[in-house]
C-alpha positions in Angstrom: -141.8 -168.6 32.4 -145.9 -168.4 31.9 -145.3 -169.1 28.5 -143.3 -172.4 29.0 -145.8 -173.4 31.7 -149.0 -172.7 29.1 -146.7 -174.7 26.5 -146.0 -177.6 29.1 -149.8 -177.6 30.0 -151.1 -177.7 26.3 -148.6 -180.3 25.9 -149.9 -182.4 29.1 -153.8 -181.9 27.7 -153.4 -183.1 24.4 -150.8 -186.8 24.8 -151.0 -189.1 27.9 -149.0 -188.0 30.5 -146.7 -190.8 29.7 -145.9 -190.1 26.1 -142.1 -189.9 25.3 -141.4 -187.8 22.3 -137.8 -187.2 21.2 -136.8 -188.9 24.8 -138.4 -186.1 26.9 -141.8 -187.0 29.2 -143.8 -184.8 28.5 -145.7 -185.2 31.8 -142.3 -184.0 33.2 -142.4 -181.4 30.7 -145.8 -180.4 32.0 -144.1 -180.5 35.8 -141.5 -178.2 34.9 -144.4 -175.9 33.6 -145.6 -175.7 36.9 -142.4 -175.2 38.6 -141.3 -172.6 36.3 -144.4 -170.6 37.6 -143.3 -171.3 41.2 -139.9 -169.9 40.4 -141.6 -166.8 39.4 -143.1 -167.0 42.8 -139.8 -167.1 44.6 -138.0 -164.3 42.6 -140.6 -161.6 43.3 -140.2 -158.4 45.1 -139.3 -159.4 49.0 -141.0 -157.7 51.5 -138.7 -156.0 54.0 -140.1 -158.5 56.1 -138.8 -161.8 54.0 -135.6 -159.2 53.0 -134.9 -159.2 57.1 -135.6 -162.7 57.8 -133.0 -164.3 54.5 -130.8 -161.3 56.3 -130.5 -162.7 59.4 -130.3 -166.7 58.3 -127.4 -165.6 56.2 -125.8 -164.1 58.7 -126.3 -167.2 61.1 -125.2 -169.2 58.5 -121.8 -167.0 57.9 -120.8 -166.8 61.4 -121.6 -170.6 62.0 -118.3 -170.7 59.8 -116.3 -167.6 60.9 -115.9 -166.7 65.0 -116.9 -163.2 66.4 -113.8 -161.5 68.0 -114.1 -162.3 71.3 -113.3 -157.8 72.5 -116.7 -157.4 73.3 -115.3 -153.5 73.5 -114.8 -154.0 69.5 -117.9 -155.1 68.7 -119.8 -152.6 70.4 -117.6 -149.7 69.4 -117.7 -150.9 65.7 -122.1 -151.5 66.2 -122.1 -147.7 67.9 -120.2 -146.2 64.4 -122.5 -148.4 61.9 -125.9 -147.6 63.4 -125.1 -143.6 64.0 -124.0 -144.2 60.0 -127.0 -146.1 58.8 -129.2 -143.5 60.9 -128.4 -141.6 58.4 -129.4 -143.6 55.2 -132.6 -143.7 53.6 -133.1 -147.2 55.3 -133.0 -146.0 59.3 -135.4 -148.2 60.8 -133.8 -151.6 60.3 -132.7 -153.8 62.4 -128.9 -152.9 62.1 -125.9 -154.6 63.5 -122.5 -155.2 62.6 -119.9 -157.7 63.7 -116.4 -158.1 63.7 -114.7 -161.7 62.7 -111.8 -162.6 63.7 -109.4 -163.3 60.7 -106.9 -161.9 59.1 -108.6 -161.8 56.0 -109.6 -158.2 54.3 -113.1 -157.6 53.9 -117.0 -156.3 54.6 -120.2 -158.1 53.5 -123.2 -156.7 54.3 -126.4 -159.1 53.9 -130.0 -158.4 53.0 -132.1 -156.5 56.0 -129.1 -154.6 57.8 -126.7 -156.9 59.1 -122.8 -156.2 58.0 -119.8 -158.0 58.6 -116.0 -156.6 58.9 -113.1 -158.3 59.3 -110.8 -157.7 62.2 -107.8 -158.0 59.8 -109.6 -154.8 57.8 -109.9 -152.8 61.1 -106.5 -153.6 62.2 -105.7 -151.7 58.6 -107.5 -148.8 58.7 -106.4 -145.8 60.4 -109.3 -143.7 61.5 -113.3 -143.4 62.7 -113.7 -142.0 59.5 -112.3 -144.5 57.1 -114.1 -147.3 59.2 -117.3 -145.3 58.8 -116.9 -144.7 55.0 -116.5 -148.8 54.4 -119.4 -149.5 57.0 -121.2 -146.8 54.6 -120.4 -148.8 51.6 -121.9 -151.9 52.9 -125.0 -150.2 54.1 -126.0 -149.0 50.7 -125.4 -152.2 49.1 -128.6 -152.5 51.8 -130.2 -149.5 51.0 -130.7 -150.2 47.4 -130.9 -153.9 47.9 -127.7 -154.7 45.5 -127.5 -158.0 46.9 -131.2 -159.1 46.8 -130.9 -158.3 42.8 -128.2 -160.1 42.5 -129.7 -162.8 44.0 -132.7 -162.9 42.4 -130.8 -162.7 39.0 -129.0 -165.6 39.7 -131.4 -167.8 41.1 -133.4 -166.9 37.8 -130.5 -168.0 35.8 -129.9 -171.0 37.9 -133.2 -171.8 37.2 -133.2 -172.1 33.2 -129.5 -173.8 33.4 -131.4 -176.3 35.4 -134.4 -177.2 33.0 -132.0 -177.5 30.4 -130.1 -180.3 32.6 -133.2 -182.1 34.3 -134.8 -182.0 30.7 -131.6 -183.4 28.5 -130.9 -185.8 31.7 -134.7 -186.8 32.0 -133.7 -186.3 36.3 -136.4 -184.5 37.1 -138.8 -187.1 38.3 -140.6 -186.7 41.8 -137.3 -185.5 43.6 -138.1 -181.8 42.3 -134.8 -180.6 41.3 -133.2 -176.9 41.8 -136.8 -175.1 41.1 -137.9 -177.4 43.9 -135.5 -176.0 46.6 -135.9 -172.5 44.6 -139.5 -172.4 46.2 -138.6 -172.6 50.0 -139.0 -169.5 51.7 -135.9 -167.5 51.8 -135.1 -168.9 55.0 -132.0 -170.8 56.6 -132.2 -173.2 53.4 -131.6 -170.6 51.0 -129.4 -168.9 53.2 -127.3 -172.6 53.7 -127.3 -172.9 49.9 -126.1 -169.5 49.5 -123.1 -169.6 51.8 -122.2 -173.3 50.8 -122.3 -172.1 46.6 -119.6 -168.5 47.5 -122.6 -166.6 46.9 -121.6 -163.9 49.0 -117.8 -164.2 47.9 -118.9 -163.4 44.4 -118.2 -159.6 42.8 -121.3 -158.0 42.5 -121.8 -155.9 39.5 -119.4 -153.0 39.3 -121.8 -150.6 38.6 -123.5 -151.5 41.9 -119.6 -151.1 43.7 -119.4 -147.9 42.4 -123.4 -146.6 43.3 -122.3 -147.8 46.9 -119.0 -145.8 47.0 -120.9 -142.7 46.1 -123.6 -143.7 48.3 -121.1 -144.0 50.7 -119.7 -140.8 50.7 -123.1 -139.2 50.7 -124.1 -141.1 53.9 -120.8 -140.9 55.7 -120.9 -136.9 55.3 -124.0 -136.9 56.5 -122.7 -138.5 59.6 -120.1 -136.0 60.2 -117.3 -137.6 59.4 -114.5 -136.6 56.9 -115.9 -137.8 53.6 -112.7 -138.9 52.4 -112.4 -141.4 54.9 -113.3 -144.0 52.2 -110.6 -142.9 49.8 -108.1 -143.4 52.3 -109.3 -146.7 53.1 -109.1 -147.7 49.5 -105.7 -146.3 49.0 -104.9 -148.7 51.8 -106.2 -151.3 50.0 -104.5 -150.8 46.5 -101.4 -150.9 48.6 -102.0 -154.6 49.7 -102.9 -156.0 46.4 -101.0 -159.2 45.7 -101.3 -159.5 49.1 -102.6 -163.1 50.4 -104.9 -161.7 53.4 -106.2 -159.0 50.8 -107.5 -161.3 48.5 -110.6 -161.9 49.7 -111.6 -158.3 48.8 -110.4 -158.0 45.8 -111.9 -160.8 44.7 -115.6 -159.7 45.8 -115.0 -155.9 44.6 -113.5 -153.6 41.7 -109.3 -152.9 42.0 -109.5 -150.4 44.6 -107.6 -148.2 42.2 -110.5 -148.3 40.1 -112.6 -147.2 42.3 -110.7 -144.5 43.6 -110.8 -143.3 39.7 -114.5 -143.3 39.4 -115.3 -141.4 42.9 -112.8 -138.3 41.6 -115.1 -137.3 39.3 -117.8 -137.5 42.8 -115.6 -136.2 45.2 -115.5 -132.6 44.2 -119.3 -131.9 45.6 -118.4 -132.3 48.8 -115.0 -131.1 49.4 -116.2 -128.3 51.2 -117.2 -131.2 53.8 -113.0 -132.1 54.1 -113.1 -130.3 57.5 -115.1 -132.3 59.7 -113.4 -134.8 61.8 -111.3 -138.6 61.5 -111.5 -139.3 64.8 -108.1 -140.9 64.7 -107.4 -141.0 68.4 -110.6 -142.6 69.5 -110.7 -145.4 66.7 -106.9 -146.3 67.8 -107.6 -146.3 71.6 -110.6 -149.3 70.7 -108.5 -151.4 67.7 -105.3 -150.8 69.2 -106.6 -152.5 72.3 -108.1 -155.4 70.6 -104.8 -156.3 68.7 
């Protein structure tokens, strides 16, 4: 990106501003320069500060769209199992909260900062404290090592040069500023709007990151206490309901669940030793079973 915008300003030195060569403005060209180096602006590092703010406008911006359940006994029993979990990460101290939608539909999110979503349709399929707190550990360590700020990042950057190559061949660019234009907000409720609006967050991430998470998972949910293989079950749940219509919302954001049952048994065998310490069944029926 410096290099196109030392290119575009070379460019802009040397011919008029208004010069057409080959059909492309070249003071346009010289504008996308400048841009380009904006866009390098907006794709740094975040601070956990930014991380937390882009967090919580996605998360408005999500459950603008989707209601909360309306058991407030849900909510908080589901927020007292994520925070105890993610005290136990390597990211304690953010702001964490989880919520519970009401749908039918199968799945988590987590967003950047420590906010995670569940479905009420995936708690209403889960059997235990355990399995609930092995999925809420999945979605925390897509926080903990930032999964979905990379994948962010990597697509706005991609965005980015499919959008020079448009504005350029189009000659659209003009004063509106285009994509790299909106790509230099702050990563605030535009992004976030942006985000929701273009299935961002009903994308698959990479698998390799689905499959650091599940291990993560494990790690953090034994650390917890609970039975580590409460996220096995809940993914042999889940292969179960493949094909189904309320399922496929997951398995169109993550690996087949068989898959990723394949990859964490060559994981689980370091902490078997851990398959003693509790599900909690009774106590995660008496709190779902109500709000059914």
């Amino acid at each position: 990106m410096k290099r196109i915008a030392m290119i575009a300003a070379l460019l802009a030195v040397c011919i008029p501003a208004a010069a057409q060569f080959g059909g492309i403005d070249l003071g346009k060209a010289f504008d996308i320069g400048k841009k380009a180096m904006k866009a390098q602006e907006a794709t740094k590092e975040l601070s956990q500060e930014d991380e937390i703010e882009l967090g919580n406008a996605l998360t408005a911006s999500f459950l603008g769209a989707a209601p909360l359940h309306a058991d407030a006994n849900l909510q908080r029993y589901v927020n007292r199992v994520g925070r105890w979990v993610a005290l136990h990460s390597d990211r304690p101290d953010l702001p964490w909260i989880f919520s519970v939608i009401d749908t039918e539909t199968i799945n988590a999110f987590a967003m950047p900062g420590g906010s995670v979503i569940v479905s009420s349709g995936l708690l209403k399929r889960l059997a235990s404290e355990s399995e609930l707190a092995g999925v809420l550990a999945h979605e925390i360590a897509h926080v903990v090592k930032r999964h979905q700020v990379t994948a962010m990042q990597s697509s706005m950057k991609a965005d980015f040069f499919k959008s020079i190559g448009t504005e350029v061949a189009s000659d659209r660019i003009g004063g509106r500023g285009g994509v790299a234009g909106q790509m230099v907000k702050p990563f605030a409720l535009d992004m976030a709007g942006n985000l929701i609006k273009d299935g961002f967050f009903l994308r698959p991430l990479d698998r390799s990151m689905e499959y650091e998470a599940d291990q993560m998972a494990i790690v953090i949910a034994t650390r917890s206490g609970y039975n580590p293989f409460g996220l096995v079950a809940a993914l042999q749940m889940l292969a179960q309901y493949k094909g189904d219509a309320d399922a496929a919302s997951v398995f169109s954001t993550h690996p087949p669940a068989g898959e990723r049952i394949g990859e964490l048994e060559k994981f689980m065998p370091t902490v078997e030793r851990y398959a003693t310490q509790p599900e909690l069944e009774g106590r995660f029926k008496q709190v779902v079973g109500a709000a059914k």
